[in-house]
C-alpha positions as CSV (number, residue, x, y, z in Angstrom):
1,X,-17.0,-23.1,-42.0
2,X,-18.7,-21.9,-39.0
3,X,-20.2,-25.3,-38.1
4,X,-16.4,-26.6,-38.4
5,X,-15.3,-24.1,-36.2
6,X,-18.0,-24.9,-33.4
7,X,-17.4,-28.4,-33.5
8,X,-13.8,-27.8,-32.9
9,X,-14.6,-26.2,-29.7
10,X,-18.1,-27.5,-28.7
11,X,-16.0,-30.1,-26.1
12,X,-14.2,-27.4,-24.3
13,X,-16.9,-24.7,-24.5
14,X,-19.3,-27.2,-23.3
15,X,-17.2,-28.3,-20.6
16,X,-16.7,-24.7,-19.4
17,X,-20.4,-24.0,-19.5
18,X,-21.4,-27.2,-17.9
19,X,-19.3,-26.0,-14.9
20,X,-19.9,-22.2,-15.2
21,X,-24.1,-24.0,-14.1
22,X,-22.7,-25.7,-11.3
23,X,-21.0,-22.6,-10.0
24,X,-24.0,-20.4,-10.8
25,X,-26.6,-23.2,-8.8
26,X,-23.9,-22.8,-5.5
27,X,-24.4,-19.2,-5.6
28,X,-27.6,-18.9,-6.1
29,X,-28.5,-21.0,-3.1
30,X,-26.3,-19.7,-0.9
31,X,-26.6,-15.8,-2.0
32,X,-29.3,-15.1,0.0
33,X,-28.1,-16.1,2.9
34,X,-25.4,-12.9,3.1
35,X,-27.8,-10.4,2.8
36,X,-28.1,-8.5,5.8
37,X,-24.9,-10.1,7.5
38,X,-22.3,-8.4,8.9
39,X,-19.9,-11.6,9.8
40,X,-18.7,-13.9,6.4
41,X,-16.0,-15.8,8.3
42,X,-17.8,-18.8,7.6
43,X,-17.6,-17.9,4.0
44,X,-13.9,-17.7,3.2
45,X,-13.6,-20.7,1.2
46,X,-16.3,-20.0,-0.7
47,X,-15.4,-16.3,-1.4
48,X,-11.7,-17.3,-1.8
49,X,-13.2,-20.1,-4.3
50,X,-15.3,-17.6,-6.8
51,X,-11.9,-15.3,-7.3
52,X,-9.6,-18.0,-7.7
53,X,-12.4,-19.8,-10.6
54,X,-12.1,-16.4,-12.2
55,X,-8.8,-16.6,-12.7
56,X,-8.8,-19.7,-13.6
57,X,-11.4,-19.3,-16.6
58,X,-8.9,-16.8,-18.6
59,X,-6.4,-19.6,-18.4
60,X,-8.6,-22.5,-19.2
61,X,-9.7,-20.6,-22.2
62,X,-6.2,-19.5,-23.6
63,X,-5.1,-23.0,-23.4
64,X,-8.2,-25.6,-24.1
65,X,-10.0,-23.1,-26.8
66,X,-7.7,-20.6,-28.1
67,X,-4.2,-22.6,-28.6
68,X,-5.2,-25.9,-30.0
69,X,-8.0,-24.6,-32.5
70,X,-5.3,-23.1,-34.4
71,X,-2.5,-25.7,-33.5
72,X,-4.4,-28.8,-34.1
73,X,-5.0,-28.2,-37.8
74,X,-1.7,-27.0,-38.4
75,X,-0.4,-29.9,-37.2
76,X,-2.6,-32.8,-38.8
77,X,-2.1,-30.6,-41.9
78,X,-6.0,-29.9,-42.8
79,X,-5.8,-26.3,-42.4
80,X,-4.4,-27.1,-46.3
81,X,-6.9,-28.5,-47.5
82,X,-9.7,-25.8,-46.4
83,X,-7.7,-23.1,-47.9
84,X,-7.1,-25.1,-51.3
85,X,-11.4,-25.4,-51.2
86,X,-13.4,-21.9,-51.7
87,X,-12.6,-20.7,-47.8
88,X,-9.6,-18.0,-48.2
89,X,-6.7,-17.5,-45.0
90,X,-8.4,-15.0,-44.0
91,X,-11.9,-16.1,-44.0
92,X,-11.0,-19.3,-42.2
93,X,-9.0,-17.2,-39.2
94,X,-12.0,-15.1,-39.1
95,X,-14.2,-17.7,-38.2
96,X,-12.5,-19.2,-35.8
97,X,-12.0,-15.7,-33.6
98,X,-16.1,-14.8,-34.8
99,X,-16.9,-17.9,-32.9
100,X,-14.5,-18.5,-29.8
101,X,-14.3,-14.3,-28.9
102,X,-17.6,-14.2,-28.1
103,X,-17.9,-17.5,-26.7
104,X,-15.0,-16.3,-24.2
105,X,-16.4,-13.0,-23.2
106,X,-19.7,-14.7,-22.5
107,X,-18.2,-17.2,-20.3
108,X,-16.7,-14.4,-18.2
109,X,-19.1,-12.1,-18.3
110,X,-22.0,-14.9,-17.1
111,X,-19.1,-16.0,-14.3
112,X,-18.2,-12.6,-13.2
113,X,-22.0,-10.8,-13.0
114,X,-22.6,-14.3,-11.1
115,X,-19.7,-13.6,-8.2
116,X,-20.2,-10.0,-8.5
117,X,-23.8,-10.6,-6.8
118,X,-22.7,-12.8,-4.5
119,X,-19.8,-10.7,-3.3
120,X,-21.6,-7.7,-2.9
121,X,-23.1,-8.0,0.7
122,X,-19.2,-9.0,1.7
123,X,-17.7,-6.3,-0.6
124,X,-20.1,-3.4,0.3
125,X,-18.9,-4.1,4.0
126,X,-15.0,-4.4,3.0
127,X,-15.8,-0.7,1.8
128,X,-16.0,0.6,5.1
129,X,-13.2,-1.2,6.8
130,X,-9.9,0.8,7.3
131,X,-7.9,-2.0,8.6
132,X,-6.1,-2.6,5.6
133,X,-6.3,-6.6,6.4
134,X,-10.3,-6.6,4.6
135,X,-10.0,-6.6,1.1
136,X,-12.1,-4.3,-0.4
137,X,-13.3,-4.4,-4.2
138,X,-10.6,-2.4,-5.6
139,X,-7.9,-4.3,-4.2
140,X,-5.4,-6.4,-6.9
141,X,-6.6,-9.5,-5.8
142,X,-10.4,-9.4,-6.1
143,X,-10.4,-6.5,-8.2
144,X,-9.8,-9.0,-11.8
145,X,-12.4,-11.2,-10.7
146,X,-15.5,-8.6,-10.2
147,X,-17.3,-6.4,-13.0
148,X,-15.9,-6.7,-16.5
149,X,-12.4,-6.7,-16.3
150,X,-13.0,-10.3,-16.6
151,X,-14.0,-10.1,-19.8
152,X,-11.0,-8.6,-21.1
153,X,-9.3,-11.0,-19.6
154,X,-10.8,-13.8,-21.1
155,X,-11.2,-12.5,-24.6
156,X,-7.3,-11.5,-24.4
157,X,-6.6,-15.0,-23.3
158,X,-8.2,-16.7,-26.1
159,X,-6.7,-14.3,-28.7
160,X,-3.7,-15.0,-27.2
161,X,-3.8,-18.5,-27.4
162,X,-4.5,-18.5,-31.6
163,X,-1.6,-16.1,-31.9
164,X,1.3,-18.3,-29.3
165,X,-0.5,-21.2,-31.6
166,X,0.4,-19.9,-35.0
167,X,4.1,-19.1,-34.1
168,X,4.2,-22.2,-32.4
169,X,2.6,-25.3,-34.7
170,X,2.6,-27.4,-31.5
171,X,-0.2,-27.6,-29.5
172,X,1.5,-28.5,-26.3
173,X,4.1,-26.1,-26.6
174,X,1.5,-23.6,-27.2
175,X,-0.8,-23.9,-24.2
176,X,2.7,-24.2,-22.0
177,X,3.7,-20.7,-23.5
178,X,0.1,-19.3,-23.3
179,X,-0.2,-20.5,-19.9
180,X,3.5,-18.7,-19.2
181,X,2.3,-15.2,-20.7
182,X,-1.3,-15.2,-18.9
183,X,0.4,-15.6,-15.8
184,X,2.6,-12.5,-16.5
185,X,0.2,-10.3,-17.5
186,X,-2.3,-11.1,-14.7
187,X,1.1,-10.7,-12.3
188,X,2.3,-7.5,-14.3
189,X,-0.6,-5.5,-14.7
190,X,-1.9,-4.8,-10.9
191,X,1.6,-4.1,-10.1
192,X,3.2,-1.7,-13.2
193,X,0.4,-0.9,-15.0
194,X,-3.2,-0.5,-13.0
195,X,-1.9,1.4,-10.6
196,X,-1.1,4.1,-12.8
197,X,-4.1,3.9,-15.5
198,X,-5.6,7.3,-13.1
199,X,-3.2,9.4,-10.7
200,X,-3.1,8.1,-7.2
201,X,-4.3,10.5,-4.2
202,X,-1.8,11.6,-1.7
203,X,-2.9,12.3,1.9
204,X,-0.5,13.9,4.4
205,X,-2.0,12.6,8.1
206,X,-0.2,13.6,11.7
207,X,1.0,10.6,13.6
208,X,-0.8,9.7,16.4
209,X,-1.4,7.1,18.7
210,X,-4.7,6.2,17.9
211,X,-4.4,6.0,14.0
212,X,-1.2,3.9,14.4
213,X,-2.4,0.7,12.9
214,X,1.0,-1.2,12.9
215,X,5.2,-1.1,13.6
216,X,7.2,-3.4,12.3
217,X,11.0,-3.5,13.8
218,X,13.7,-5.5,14.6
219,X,16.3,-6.0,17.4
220,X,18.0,-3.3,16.9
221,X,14.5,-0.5,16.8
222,X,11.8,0.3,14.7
223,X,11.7,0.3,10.6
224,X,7.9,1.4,9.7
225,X,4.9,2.3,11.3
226,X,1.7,2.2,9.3
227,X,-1.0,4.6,10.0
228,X,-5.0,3.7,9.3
229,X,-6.4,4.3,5.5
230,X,-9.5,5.8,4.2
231,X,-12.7,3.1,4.1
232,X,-12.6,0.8,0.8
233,X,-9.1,1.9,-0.6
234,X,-6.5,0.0,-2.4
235,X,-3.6,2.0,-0.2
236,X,-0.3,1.6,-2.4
237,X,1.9,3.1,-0.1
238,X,1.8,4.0,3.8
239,X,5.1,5.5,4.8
240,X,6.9,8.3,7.2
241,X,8.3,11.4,5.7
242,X,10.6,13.7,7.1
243,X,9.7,17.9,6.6
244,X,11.6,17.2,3.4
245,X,9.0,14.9,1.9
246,X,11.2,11.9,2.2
247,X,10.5,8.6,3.0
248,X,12.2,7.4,5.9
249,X,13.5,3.7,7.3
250,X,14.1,2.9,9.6
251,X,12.7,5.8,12.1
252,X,15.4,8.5,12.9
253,X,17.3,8.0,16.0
254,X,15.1,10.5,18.5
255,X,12.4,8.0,18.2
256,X,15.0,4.7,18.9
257,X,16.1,6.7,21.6
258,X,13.0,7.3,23.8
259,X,11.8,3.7,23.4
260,X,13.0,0.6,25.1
261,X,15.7,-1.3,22.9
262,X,14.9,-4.9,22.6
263,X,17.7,-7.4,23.0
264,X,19.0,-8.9,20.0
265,X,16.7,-12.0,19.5
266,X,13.8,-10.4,21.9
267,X,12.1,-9.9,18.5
268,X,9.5,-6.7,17.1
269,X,9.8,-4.0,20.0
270,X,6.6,-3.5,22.1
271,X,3.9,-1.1,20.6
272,X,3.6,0.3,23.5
273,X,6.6,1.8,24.5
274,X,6.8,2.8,20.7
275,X,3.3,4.9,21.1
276,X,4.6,6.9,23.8
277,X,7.6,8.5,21.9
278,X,5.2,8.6,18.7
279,X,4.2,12.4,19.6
280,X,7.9,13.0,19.4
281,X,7.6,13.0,15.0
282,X,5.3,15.4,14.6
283,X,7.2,17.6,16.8
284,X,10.3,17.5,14.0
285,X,8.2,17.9,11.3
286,X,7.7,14.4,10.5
287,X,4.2,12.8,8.8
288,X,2.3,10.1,7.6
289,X,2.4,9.9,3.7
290,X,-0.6,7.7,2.5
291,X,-0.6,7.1,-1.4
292,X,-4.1,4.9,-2.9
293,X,-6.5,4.9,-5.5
294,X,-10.2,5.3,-3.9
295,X,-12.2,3.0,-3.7
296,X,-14.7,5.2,-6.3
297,X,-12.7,4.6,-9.0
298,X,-13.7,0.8,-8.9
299,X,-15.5,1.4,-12.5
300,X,-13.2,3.9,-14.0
301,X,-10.6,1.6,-13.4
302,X,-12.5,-1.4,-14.4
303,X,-13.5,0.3,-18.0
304,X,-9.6,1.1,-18.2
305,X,-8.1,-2.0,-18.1
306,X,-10.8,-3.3,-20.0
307,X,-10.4,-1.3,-22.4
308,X,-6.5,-2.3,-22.2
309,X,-6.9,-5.7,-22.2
310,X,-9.0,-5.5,-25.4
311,X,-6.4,-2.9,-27.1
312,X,-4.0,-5.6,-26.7
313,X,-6.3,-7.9,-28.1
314,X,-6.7,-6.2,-30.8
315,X,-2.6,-5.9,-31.5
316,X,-2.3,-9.7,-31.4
317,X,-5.3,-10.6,-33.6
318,X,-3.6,-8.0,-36.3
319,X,0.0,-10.3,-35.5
320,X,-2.3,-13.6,-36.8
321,X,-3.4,-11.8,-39.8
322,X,0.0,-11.0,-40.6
323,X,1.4,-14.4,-39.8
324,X,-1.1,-16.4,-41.5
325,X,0.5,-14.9,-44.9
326,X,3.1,-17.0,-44.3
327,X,2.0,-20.4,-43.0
328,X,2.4,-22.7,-45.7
């Protein structure tokens, strides 16, 4: 049953692999050249390149290992006559999640510890930047494609893949819904959930000149101003309070009023004339809210949602116990 199992998903896997080398030969040639640098503009395709392949590998392996190992039996009807031989329902599922979980997690794993050395001369200088344009480690977007939340991912991509395909009995239709869910969860967790798997700090700063980092306004005055973060956060929320502790937009009218008003279609106002009046808010009681997670809670956070991701894994592989009972 095993060796069945395999040779379901030796062309896939092997396909995966084959390119996981490729990848791993780029890196390794080109690695050593960051060490020591303190300018990686000349890598920006490459570093964009290494996240966006670790994204992709969750979703290749949802819908070219875990979807059509389940659907393609049911389908051309042999999953019948294994179970009418000595291998029981459960035995036969079992198998196939002994041999492509592993599998998974070892592709991501291999990709991810590959990217993660790389990265880590152009991430350990992200961590000092404060700003907010560098993305540092932490950050939504590279934060899924360093350490071992990618393993989660790809384990829970693969399990979900079986389960869509046993609802399902359609292999296309299965890798179009799996493809559908992976894309939610990788848009829903950085924005509902991670953010909230530790408490967020909360740093009250004066406004000043100097730490003003940038306005954003329209014809009619000035809506936000943005004040510089700590080094290497992921800053969730940057915003003026009045001495209430509410968050105020546009700016209250003292400040309109002792800045030029731009004309109608003259556009942001200028930052300058908006500095000058700036000392006028923390006169009235008015400060800079910042609201992040630090950037030293890169590996709590990672073990976290890791230990999320495989939670839920765990949910749906339980589901495809309980709905092989009933596939006839």
């Amino acid at each position: 049953m095993t060796w069945l199992a395999w040779r379901q998903l030796r062309v896939p896997a092997l396909a995966v692999y084959a390119a996981l080398a490729v990848i791993g030969v780029i890196l390794a040639i080109t690695g050593p050249e960051l060490v020591g640098r303190t300018n990686f503009s000349d890598q920006d395709v490459l570093y964009g390149g290494t996240i966006l392949v670790l994204y992709l590998l969750p979703a290749a392996i949802g819908l070219f290992w875990g979807a059509p190992m389940i659907t393609r039996e049911l389908e051309h009807g042999t999953h019948s006559l294994v179970w009418n031989q000595t291998v029981t329902r459960r035995r036969w599922l079992t198998t196939k999640l002994a041999v492509g979980v592993p599998a998974a997690a070892l592709a991501a794993g291999l990709l991810s510890l590959a990217v993660t050395w790389w990265a880590s001369p152009i991430d350990t200088l992200s961590a000092t930047a404060t700003d907010g344009e560098t993305l540092s480690r932490i950050s939504p977007v590279v934060f899924a494609a360093r350490g071992i939340v990618p393993i989660g991912y790809a384990v829970f991509a693969f399990v979900l893949g079986v389960a869509v395909g046993m609802v399902l009995r359609r292999t296309v239709a299965a890798m179009a819904v799996t493809l559908v869910a992976l894309a939610a969860v990788l848009i829903a967790i950085p924005l509902f959930v991670r953010p909230y798997l530790l408490p967020a700090v909360q740093e009250d700063v004066t406004i000043a000149n100097s730490s003003i980092t940038n306005i954003t306004g329209n014809g009619s005055g000035v809506e936000t101003i943005g004040v510089a973060s700590p080094p290497g956060v992921w800053l969730l929320a940057n915003e003026t309070v009045d001495p209430a502790g509410n968050a105020v937009s546009p700016l209250p009218d003292f400040v309109q009023s002792c800045m030029p008003r731009p004309g109608r279609d003259a556009g942001p106002p200028d930052p300058r004339g908006v500095n000058a009046c700036m000392a006028q808010l923390d006169t009235h009681g008015y400060h800079q809210r910042l609201t992040y997670q630090p950037g030293s809670r890169f590996w709590p956070l990672q073990w976290l949602e890791l230990a999320l991701l495989l939670a839920v894994s765990a949910l749906l592989t339980w589901f495809a116990y309980r709905r092989i009972r009933h596939l006839s």
